[in-house]
C-alpha positions as CSV (number, residue, x, y, z in Angstrom):
1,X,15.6,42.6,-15.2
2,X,11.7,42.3,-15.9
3,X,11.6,46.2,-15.2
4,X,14.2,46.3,-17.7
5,X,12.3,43.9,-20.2
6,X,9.2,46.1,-19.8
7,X,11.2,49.3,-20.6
8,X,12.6,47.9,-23.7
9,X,8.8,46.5,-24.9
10,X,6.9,50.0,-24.0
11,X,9.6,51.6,-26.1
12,X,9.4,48.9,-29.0
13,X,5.7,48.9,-29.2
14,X,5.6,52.8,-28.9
15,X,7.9,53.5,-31.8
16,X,5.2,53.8,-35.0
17,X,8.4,52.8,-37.4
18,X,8.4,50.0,-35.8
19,X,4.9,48.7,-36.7
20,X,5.4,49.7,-40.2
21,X,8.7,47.9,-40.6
22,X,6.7,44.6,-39.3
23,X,3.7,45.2,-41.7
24,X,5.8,45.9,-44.9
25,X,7.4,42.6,-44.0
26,X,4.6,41.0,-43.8
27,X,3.2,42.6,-47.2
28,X,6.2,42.1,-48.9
29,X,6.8,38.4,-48.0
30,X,3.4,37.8,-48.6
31,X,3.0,39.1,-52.1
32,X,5.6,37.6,-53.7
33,X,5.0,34.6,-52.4
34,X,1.5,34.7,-53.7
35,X,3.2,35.8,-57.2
36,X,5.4,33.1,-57.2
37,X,3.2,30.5,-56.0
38,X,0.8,31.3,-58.4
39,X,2.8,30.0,-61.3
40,X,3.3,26.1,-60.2
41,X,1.6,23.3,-61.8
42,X,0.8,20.0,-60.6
43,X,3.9,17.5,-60.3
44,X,6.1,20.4,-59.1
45,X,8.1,18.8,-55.9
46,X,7.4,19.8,-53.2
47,X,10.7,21.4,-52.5
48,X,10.1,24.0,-55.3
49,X,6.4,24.6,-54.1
50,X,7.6,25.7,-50.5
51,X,10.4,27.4,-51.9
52,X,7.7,29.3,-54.0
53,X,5.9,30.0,-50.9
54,X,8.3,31.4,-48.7
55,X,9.9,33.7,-51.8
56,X,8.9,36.3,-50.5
57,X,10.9,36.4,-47.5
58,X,13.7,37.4,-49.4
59,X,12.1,40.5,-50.2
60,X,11.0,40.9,-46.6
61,X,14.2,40.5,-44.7
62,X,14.9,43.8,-45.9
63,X,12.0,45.3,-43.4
64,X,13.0,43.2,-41.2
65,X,16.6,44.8,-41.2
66,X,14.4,48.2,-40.7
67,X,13.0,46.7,-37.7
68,X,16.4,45.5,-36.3
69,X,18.2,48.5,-37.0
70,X,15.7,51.1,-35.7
71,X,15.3,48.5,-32.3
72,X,18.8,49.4,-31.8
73,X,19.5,53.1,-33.2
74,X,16.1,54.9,-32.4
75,X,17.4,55.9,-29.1
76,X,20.6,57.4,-30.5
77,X,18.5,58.9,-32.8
78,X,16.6,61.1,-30.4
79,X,19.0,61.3,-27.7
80,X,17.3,59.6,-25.2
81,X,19.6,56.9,-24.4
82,X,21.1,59.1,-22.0
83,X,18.0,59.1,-20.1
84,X,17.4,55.1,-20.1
85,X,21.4,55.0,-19.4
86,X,20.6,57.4,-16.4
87,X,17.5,55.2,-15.0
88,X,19.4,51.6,-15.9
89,X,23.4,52.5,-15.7
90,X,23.8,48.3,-16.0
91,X,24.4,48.6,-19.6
92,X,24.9,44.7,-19.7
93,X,21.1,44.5,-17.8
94,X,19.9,47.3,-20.5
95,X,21.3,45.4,-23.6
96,X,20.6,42.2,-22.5
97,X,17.1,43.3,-22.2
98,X,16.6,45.0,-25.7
99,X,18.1,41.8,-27.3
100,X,15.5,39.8,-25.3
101,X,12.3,42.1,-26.9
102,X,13.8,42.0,-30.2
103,X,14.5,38.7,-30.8
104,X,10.9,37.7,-29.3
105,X,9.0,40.4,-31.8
106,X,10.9,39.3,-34.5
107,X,10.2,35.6,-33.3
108,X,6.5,36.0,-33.2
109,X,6.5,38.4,-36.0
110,X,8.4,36.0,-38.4
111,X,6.5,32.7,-37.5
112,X,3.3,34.7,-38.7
113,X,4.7,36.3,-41.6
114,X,6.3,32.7,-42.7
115,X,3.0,30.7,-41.9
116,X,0.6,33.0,-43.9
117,X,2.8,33.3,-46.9
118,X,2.6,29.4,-47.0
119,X,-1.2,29.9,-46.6
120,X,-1.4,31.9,-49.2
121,X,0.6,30.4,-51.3
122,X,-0.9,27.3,-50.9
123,X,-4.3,29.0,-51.4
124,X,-2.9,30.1,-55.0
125,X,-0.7,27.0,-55.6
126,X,-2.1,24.1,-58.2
127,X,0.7,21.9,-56.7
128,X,0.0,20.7,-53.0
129,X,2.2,21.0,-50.2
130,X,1.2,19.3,-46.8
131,X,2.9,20.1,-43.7
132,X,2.3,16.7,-43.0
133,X,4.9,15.9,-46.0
134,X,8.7,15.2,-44.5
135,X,10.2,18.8,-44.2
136,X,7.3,20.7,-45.2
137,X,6.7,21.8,-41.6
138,X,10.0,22.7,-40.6
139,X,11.3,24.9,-43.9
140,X,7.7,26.8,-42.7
141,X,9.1,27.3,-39.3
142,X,12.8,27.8,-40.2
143,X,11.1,30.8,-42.6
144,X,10.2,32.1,-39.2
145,X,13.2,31.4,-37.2
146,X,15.1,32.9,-39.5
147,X,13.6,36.2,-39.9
148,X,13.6,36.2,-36.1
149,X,17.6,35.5,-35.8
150,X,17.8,38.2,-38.5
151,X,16.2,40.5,-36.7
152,X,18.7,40.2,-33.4
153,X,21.8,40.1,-36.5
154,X,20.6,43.7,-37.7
155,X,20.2,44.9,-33.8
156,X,23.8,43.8,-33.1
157,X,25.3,45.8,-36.3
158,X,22.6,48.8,-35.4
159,X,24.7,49.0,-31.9
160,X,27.6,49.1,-33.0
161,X,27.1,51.8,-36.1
162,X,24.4,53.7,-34.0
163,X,23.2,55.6,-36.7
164,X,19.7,54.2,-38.3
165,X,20.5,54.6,-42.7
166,X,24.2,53.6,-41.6
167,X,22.8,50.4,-39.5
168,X,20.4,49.7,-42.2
169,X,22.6,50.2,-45.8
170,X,25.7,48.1,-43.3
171,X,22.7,44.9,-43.0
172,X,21.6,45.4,-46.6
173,X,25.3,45.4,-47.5
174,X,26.1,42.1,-45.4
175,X,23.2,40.3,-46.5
176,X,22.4,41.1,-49.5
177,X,25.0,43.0,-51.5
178,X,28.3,41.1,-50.7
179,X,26.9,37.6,-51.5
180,X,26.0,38.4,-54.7
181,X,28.7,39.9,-55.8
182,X,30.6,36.8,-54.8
183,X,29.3,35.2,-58.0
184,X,32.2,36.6,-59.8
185,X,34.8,34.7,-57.4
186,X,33.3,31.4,-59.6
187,X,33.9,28.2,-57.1
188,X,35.5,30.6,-54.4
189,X,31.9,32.5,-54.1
190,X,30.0,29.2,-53.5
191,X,32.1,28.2,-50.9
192,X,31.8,32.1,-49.1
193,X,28.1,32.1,-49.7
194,X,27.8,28.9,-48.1
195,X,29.7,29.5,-44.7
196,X,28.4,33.5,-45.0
197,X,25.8,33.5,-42.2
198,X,22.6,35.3,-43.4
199,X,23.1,32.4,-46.5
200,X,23.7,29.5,-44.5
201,X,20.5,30.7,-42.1
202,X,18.5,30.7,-45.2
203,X,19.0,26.9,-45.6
204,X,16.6,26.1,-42.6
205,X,13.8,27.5,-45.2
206,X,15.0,24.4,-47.6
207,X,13.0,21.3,-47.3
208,X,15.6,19.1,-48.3
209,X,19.4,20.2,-48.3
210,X,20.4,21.7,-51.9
211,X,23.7,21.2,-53.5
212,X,26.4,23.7,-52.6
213,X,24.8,24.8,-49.2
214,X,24.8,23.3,-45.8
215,X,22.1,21.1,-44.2
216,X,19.6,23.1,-42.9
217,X,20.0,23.1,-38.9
218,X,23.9,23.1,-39.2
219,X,23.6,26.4,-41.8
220,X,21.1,27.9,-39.2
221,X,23.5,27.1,-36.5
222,X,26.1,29.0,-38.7
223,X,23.7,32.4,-39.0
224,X,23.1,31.7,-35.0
225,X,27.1,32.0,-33.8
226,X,27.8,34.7,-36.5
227,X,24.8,36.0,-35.0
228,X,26.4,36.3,-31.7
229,X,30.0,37.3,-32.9
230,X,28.0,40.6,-33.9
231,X,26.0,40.9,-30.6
232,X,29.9,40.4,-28.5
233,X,31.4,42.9,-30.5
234,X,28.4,45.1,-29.9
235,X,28.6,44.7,-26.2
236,X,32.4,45.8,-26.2
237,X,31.3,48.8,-28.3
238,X,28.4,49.6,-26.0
239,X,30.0,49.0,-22.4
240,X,33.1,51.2,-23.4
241,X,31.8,54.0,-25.6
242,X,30.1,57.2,-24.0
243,X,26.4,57.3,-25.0
């Protein structure tokens, strides 16, 4: 299994697409969290200031789904996962280990991304917002826990479509698309958006529960078992499907 694990990181690290899908995260998070930030005034709450920090992210997630979907479809791509299928037949060891790299980049990549748009927003911000203050801290770190879980989301629908701008548009679609087109289902569309899992995993960004979505750790808990519904069927697709 570490063999495995080091296969999957020297291909992750080696794929330039990669890098770029982290950085335009990063840029994209950043900026428009810096834009939005920039408009408070003192007295805003501190709920709206964070939430102006981490705005960004919603425009980020969609490198992130780049990231996800390319972790999982790059291979197919170029046809070498007949060659890693050759050297590591275990497909369970093999998958197991690419969801293992994934979600750790996208961990480590999201925690930075999250922490210096609050930094810069901050920096930009007339309105103060502590991480001392009650929630402050972990809306900063759910902004990166969520981009992480997103990441392994996007992997387990890029295994299952194996095809890169199908894997991508079917993440964009899912998470971004669908719930706002629930608005025109009135009270039915609050009720999907707030059991939908990429909506409810959002709520561990809040720093206090808002009205018509769950409580933060119980809507991350949400994203996290629809997050492993996807990686299940994913498994079925991959350990019966010729490569």
């Amino acid at each position: 299994m570490t063999n495995a694990i080091a296969s999957e990181w020297l291909k992750i690290r080696t794929i330039r697409s990669t890098l770029w899908a982290l950085l335009a995260a990063a840029a994209l998070t950043v900026g428009v969290g810096v834009l939005a930030s920039s408009g408070t005034v003192p007295g805003t709450p501190v709920d709206v200031v964070v939430s102006d920090n981490l705005a960004g992210i919603i425009l980020g997630q969609l490198a992130i789904c780049v990231f996800g979907a390319l972790a999982a479809t790059s291979e197919y791509a170029t046809g070498m996962i007949r060659t890693s299928l050759s050297v590591l037949p275990v497909r369970g060891r093999m998958m197991a280990a690419k969801a293992i790299v994934v979600t750790a980049v996208g961990l480590v990549a999201g925690m930075v991304i999250s922490f210096l748009s609050y930094g810069a927003g901050q920096a930009v911000s007339q309105a103060p917002a502590g991480l001392g203050e009650p929630g402050v801290l972990r809306a900063v770190l759910g902004g990166g826990l969520y981009l992480g879980m997103l990441g392994l989301f996007v992997f387990g629908i890029g295994m299952i479509v194996r095809h890169s701008a199908a894997a991508i548009t079917t993440a964009i679609g899912a998470i971004m698309i669908l719930p706002i087109a629930t608005y025109a289902l009135g009270e039915n569309g609050v009720t999907f958006r707030k059991w939908w899992p990429s909506q409810a995993g959002q709520s561990i960004m809040q720093v206090s529960a808002q009205q018509g979505s769950l409580s933060p750790w119980v809507g991350y808990g949400v994203f996290a078992v629809g997050t492993a519904a996807v990686l299940t069927a994913a498994w079925l697709f991959f350990s019966r499907r010729d490569a």
